[in-house]
N, C-alpha and C positions, 0 to 999 in steps of 0.2 A: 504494500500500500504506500502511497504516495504521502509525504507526512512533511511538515516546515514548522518548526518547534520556537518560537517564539520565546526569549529569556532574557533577563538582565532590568526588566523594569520596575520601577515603585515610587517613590517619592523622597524627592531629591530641593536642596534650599536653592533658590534665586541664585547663578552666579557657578553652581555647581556642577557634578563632571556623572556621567553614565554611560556606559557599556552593552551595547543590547547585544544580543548574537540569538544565530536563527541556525537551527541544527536541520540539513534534508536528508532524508532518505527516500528511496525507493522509483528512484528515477539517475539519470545521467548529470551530475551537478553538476562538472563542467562543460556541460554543450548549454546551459543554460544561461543568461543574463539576470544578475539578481538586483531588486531596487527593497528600498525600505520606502512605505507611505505610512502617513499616518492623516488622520480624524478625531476632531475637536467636537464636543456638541455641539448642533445643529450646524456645521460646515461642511464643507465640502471635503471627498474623501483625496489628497492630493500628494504628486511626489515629491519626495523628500529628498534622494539620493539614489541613483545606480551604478553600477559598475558590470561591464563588459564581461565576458565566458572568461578570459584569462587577469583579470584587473588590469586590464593596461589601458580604461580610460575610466574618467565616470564623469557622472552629471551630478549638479546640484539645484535644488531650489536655492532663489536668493537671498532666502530669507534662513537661511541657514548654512550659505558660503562663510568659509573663515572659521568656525565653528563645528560643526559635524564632519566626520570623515569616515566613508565608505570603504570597506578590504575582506578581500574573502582569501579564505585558505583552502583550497580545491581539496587537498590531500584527505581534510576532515570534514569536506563536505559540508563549512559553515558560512556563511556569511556576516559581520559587522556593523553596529552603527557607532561609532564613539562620538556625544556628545558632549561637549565643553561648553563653559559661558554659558549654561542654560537660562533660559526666561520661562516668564509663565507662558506667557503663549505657545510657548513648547509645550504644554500639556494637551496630550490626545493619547488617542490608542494607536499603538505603534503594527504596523503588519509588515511581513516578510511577503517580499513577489516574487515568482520562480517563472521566468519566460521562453521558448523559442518558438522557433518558426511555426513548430504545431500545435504548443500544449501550453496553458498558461494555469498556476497553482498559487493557492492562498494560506498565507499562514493563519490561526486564530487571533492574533493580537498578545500585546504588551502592553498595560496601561502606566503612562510614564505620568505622574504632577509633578511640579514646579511650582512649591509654593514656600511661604515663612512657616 
């Protein structure tokens, strides 16, 4: 079965640092492109960061350039979000995305707050 495990979230101070990582099984992880999105109550569900089958590029939302950085380690099959400088508007639920040409896969979420 096809599985994208979601970890690393909870509640973190204004300013602070977090780690998510997203465990896959049961599919080809590196023929895959993996992105982190995440969703805020009542907004829109939107992406956050991807990186490439081999990490040799990625993309950022701008609202989280300079601050979050995307990296997968093939060998283990995981993928990465390392937040730094968090804000509250960093509070949402965090999901893992598993894409190629044919098949596209959802992680269940991470719910990250950002509060005092």
């Amino acid at each position: 079965q096809v599985q994208l495990v979601e970890s690393g979230g909870g509640l973190v101070q204004p300013g602070g640092s977090l780690r998510l990582s997203c465990a896959a099984s049961g599919f080809t992880f590196s023929s895959y492109a993996m992105s982190w999105y995440r969703q805020a109550p009542g907004k829109e569900r939107e992406l956050v960061a991807l990186i490439t089958t081999a990490g040799g590029s990625t993309n950022y939302a701008d609202s989280v350039k300079g601050r979050f950085t995307i990296s997968r380690e093939n060998a283990k099959n995981t993928v990465y979000l390392q937040m730094n400088s968090l804000k509250p508007e960093d509070t949402a639920v965090y999901y893992c995305y598993a894409e190629s040409r044919k098949r596209i896969y959802w992680g269940q979420g991470t719910q990250v707050t950002v509060s005092s």
